[in-house]
Every structure is written in C-alpha cells, then in structure tokens.
The first five atom37 places (N, CA, C, CB, O) and aatype in JSON, in Angstrom:
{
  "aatype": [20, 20, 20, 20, 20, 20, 20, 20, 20, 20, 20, 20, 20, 20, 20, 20, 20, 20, 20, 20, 20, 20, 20, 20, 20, 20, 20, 20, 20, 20, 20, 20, 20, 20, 20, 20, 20, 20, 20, 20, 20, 20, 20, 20, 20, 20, 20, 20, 20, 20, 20, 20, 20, 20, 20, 20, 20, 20, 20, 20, 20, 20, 20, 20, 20, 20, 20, 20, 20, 20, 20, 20, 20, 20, 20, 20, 20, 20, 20, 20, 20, 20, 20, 20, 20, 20, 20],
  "atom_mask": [
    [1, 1, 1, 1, 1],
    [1, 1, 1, 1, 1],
    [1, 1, 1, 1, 1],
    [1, 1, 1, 1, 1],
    [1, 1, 1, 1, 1],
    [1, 1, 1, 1, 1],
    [1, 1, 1, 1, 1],
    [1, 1, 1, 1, 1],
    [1, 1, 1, 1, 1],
    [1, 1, 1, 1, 1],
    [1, 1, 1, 1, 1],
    [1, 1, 1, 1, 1],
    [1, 1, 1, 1, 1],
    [1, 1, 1, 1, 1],
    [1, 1, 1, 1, 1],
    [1, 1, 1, 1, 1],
    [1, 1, 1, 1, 1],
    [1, 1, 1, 1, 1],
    [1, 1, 1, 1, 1],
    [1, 1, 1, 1, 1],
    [1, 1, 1, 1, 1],
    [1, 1, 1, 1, 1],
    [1, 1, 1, 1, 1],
    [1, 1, 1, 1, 1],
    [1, 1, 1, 1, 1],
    [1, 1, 1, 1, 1],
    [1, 1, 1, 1, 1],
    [1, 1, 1, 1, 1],
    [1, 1, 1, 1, 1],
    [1, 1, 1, 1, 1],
    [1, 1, 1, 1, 1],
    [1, 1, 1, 1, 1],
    [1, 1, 1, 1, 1],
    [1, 1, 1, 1, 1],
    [1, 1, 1, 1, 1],
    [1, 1, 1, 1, 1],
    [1, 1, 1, 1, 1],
    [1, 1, 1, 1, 1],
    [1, 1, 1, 1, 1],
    [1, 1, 1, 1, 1],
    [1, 1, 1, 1, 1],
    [1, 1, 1, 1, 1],
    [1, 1, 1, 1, 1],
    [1, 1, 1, 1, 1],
    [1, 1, 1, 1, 1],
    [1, 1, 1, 1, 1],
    [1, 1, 1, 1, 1],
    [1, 1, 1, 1, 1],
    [1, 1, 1, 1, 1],
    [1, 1, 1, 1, 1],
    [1, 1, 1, 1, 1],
    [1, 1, 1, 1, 1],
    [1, 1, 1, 1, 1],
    [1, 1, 1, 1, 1],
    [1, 1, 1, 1, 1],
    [1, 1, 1, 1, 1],
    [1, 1, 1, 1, 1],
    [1, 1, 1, 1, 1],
    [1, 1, 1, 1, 1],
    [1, 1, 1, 1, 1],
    [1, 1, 1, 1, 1],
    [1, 1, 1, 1, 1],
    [1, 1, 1, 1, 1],
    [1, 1, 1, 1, 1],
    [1, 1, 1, 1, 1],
    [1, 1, 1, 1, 1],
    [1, 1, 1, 1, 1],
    [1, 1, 1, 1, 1],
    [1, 1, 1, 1, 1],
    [1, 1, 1, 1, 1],
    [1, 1, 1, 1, 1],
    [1, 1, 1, 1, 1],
    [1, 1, 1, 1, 1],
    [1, 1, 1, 1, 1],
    [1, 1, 1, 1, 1],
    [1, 1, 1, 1, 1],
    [1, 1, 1, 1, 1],
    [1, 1, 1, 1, 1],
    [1, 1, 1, 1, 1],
    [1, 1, 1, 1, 1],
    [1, 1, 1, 1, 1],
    [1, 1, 1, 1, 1],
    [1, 1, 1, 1, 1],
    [1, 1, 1, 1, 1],
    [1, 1, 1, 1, 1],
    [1, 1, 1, 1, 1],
    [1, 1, 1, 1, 1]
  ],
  "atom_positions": [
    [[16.02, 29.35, 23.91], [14.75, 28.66, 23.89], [14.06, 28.81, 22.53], [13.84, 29.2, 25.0], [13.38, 27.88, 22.11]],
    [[14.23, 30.01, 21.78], [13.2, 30.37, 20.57], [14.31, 29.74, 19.61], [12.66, 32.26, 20.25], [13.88, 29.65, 18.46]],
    [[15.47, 29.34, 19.76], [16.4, 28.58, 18.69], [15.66, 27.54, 19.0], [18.11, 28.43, 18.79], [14.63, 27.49, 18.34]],
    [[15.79, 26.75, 19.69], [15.16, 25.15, 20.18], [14.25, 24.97, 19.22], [14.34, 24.96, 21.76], [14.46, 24.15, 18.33]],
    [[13.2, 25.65, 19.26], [11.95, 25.69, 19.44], [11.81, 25.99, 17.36], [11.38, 27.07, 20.87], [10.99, 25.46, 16.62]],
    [[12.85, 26.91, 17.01], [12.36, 26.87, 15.63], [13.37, 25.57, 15.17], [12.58, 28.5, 14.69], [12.96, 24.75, 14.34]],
    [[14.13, 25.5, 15.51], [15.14, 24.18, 14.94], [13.79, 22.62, 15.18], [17.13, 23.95, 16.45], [13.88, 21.75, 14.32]],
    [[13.06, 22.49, 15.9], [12.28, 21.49, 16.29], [11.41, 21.98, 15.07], [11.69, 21.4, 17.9], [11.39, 21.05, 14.27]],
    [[10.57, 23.24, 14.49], [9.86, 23.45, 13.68], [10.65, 22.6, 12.64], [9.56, 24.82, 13.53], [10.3, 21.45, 12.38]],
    [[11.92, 23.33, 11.95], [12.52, 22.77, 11.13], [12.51, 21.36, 10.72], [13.41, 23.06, 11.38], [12.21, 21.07, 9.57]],
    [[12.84, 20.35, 11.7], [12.54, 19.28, 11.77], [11.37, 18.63, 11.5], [12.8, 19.11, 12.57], [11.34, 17.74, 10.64]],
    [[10.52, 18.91, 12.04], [9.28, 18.29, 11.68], [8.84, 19.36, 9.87], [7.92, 18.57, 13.39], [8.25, 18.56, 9.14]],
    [[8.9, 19.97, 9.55], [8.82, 20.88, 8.34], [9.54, 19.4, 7.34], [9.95, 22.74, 8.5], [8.93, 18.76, 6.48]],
    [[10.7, 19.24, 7.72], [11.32, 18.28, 6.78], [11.33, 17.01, 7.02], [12.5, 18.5, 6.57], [12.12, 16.26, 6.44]],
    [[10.44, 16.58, 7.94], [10.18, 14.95, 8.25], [8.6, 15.24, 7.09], [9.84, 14.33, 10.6], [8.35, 14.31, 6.34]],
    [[8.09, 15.92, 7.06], [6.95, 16.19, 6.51], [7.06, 16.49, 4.72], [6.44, 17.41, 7.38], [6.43, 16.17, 3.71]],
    [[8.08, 17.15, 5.03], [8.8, 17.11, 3.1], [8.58, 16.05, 2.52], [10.5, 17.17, 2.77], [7.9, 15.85, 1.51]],
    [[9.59, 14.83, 3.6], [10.08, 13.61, 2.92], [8.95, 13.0, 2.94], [11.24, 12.79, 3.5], [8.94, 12.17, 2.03]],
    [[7.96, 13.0, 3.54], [6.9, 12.06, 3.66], [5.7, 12.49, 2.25], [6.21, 12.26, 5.41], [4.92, 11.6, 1.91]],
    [[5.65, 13.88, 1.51], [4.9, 14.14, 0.67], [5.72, 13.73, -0.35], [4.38, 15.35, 0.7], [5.22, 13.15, -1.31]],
    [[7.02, 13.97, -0.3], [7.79, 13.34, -1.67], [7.64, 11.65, -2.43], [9.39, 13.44, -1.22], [7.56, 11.19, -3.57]],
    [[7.66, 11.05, -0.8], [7.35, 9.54, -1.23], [6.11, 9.4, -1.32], [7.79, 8.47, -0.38], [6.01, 8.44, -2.08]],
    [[4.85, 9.8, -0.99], [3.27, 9.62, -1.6], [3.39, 10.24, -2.97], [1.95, 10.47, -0.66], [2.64, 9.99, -3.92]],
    [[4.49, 11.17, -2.98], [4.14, 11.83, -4.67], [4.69, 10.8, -6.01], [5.18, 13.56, -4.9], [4.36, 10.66, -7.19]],
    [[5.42, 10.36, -5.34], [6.84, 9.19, -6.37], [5.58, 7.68, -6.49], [9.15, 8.49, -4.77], [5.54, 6.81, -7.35]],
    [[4.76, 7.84, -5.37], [3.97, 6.35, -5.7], [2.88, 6.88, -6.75], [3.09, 5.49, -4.12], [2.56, 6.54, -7.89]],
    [[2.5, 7.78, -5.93], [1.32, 8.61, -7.27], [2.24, 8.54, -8.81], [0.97, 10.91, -6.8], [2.01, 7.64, -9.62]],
    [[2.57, 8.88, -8.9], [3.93, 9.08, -9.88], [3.57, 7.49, -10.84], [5.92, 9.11, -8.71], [3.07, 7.38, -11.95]],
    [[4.1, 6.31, -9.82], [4.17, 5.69, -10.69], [2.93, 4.78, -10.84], [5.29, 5.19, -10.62], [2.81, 4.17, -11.9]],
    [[2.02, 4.64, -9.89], [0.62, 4.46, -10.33], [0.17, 5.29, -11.81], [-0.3, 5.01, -9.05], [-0.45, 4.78, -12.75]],
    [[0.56, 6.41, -11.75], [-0.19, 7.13, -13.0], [0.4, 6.6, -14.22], [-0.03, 8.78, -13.03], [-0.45, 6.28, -15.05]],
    [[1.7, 6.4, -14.61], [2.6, 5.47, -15.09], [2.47, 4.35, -15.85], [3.08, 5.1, -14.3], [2.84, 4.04, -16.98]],
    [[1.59, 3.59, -14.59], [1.3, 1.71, -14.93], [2.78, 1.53, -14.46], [0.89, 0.96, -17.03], [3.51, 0.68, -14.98]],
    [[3.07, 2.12, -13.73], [4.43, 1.17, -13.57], [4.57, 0.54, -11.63], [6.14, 2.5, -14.11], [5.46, 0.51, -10.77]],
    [[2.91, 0.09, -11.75], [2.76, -0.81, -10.17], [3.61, -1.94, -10.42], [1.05, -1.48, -9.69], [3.3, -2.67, -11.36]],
    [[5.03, -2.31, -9.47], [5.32, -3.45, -9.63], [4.71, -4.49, -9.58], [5.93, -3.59, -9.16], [3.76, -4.54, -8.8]],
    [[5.04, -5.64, -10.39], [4.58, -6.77, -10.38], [4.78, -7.63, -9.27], [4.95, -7.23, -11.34], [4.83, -8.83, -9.56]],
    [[4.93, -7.27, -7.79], [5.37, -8.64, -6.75], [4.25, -9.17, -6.08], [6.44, -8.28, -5.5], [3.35, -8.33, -6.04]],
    [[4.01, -9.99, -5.67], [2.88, -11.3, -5.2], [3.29, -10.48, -3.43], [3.59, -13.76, -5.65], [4.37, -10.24, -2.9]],
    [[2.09, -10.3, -3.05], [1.75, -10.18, -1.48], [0.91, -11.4, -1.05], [0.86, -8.76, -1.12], [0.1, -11.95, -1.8]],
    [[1.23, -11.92, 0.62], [0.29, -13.01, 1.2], [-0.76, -12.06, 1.59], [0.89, -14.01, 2.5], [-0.78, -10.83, 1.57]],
    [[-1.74, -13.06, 2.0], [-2.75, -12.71, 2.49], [-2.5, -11.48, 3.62], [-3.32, -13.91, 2.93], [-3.26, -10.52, 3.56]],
    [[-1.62, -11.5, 4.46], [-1.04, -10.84, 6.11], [-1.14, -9.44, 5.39], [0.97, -11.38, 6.93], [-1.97, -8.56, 5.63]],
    [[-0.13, -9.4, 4.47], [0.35, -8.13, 3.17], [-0.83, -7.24, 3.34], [0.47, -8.73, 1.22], [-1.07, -6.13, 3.81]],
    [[-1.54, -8.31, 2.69], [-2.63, -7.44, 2.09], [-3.78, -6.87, 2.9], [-3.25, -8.18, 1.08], [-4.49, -5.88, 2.68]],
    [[-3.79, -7.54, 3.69], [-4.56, -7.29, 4.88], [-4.33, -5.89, 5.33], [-4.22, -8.26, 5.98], [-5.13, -4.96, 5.37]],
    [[-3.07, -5.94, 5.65], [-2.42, -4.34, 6.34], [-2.41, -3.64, 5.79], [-1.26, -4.02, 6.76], [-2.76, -2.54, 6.22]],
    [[-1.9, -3.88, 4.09], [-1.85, -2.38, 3.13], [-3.84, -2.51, 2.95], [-0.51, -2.57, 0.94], [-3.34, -3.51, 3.48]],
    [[-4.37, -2.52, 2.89], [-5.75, -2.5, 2.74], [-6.75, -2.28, 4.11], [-6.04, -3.81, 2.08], [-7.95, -2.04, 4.05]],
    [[-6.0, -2.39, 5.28], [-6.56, -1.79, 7.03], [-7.73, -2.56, 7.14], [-7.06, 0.12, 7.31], [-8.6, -2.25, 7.97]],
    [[-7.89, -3.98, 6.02], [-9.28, -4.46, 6.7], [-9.25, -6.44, 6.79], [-10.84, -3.75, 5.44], [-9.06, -7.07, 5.75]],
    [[-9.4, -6.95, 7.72], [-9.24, -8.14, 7.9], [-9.0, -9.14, 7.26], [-9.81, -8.36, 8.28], [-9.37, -8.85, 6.12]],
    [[-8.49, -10.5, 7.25], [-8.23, -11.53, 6.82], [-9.49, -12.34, 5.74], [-7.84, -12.15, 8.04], [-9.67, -12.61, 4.55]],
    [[-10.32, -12.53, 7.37], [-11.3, -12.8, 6.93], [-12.55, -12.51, 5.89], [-11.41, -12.83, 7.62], [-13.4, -13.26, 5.39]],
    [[-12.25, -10.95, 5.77], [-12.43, -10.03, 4.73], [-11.62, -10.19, 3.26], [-12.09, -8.77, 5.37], [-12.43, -10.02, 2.35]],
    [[-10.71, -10.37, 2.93], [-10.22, -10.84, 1.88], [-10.46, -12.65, 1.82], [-8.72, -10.29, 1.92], [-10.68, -13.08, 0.69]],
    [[-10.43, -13.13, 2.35], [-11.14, -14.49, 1.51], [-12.43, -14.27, 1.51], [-10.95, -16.01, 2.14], [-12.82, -15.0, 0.61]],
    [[-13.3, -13.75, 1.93], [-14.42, -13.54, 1.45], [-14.33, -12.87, -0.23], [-15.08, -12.66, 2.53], [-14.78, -13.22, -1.32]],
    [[-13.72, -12.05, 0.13], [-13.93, -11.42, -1.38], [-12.78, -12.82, -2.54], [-13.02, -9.17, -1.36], [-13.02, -12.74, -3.74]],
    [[-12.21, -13.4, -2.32], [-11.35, -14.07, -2.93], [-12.99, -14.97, -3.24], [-9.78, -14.7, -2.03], [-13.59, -15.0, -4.31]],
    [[-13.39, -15.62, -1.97], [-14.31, -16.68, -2.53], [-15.42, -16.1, -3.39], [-14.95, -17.51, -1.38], [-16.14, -16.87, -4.01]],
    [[-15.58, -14.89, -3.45], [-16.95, -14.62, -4.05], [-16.36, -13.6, -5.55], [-18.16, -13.62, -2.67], [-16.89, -12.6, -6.05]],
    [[-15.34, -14.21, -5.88], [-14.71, -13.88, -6.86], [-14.24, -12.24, -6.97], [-15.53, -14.35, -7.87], [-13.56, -11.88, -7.93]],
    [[-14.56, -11.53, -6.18], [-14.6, -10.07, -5.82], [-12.79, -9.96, -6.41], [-15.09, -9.67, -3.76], [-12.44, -9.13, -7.25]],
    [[-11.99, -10.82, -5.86], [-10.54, -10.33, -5.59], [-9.85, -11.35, -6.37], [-10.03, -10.27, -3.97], [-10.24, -12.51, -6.21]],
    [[-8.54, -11.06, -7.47], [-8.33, -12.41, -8.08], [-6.99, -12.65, -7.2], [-8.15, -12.46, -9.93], [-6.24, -11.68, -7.06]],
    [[-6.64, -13.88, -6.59], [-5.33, -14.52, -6.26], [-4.91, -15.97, -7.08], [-5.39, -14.81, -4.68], [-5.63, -16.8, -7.64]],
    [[-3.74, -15.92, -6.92], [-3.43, -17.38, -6.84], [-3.1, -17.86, -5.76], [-2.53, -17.76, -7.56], [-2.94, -17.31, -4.67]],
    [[-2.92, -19.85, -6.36], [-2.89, -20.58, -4.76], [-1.49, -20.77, -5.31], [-4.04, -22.21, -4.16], [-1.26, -20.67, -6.51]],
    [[-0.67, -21.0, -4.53], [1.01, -21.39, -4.58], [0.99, -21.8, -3.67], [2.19, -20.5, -4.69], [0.12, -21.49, -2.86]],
    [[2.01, -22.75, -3.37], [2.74, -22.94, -2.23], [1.95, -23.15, -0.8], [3.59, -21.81, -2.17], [2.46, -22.88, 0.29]],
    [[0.42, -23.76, -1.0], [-0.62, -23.62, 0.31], [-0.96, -21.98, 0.92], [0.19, -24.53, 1.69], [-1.5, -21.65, 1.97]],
    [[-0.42, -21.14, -0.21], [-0.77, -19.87, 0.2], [-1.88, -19.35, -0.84], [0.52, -18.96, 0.27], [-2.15, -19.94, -1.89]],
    [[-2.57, -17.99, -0.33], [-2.96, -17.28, -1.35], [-2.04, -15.93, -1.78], [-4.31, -16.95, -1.0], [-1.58, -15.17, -0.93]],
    [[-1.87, -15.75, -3.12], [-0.97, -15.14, -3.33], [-1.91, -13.66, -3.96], [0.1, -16.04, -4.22], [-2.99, -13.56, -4.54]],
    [[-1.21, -12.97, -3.65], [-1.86, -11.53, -4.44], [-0.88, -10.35, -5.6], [-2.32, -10.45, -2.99], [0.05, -9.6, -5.29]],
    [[-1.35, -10.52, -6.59], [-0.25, -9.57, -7.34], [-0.74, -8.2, -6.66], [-0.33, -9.56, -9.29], [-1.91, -7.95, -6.38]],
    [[0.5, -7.26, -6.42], [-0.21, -6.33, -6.0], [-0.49, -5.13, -7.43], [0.6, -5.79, -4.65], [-0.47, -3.92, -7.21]],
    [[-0.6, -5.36, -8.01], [-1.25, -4.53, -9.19], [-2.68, -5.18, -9.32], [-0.35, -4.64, -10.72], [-3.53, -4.44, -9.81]],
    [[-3.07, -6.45, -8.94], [-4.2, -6.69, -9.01], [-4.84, -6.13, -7.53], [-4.3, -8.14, -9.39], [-5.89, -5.49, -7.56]],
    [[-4.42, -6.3, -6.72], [-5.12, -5.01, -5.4], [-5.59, -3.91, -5.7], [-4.19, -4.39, -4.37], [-6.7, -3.57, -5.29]],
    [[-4.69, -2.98, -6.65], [-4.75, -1.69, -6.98], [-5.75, -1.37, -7.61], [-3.83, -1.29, -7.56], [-6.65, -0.55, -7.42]],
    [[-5.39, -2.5, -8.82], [-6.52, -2.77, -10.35], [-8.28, -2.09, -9.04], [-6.62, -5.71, -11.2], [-9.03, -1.12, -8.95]],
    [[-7.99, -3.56, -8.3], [-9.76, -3.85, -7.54], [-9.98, -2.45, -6.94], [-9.92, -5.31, -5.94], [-11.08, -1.9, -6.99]],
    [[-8.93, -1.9, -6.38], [-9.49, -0.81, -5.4], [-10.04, 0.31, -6.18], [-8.37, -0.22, -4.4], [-10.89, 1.04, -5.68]],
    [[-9.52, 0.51, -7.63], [-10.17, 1.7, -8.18], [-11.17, 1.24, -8.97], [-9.32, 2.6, -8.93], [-11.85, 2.06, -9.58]],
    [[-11.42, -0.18, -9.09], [-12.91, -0.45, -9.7], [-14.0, 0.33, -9.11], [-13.35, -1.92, -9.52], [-15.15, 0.18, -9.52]]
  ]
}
C-alpha cells in the first residue's frame, strides 16, 4: 500500500516537472522576442485570453487590439496579443 501510494506521489511530482518546464521554455522565449509570428482567429484568441468574442471585437473596433481582415476573418498575429497584454 505505502509503495502504491509513493509511486502515485512520484507521478504526479513528474507530471508537475513537465508542466513547469514548458511555462519556463515559453517564458524563455517571450524574454527572447522570439514570440512566433502565426495569425490566430478570433475562437484562438478568445480561449488563450479566457475572455469572450464579443470582447475582442470590441477592443478590435475601438482600436484597443490590432488585426487583420483576410479571408472574411479577423486575423490576430499572436505577438501582437502579447505586445497588448503587457501594455
């Protein structure tokens, strides 16, 4: 039972490793400048940012957020997300 029980510690100990390693590698390359350059839709951005749709075209229309239009979409570089969030 006390094997179980530390082998389950173990596990979660190193699900928890891997999870500070990859916030450290993004920190990493935020500090860098090396945010890739790829275009997120609106949906994207919504989720990496936890706040509504309707909430980003607001800020798009009131110039708050810069996108482009492509393709009947709004497009978002995501270095320009990043740029806005630490304004």
């Amino acid at each position: 039972m006390v094997l179980i029980l530390i082998k389950k510690i173990m596990e979660i100990i190193k699900m928890n490793e891997i999870a500070i390693i990859e916030k450290l590698d993004r920190i990493e390359k935020k500090i860098d400048g090396k945010i890739p350059n790829r275009y997120l839709d609106i949906q994207k951005v919504a989720e990496m940012l936890s706040i509504s749709v309707s909430s980003i075209r607001r800020r798009v229309r009131t110039g708050e957020l810069k996108c482009c239009r492509k393709l009947g979409k709004l497009l978002f570089k995501e270095a320009d997300i990043w740029k806005w969030l630490n304004d």
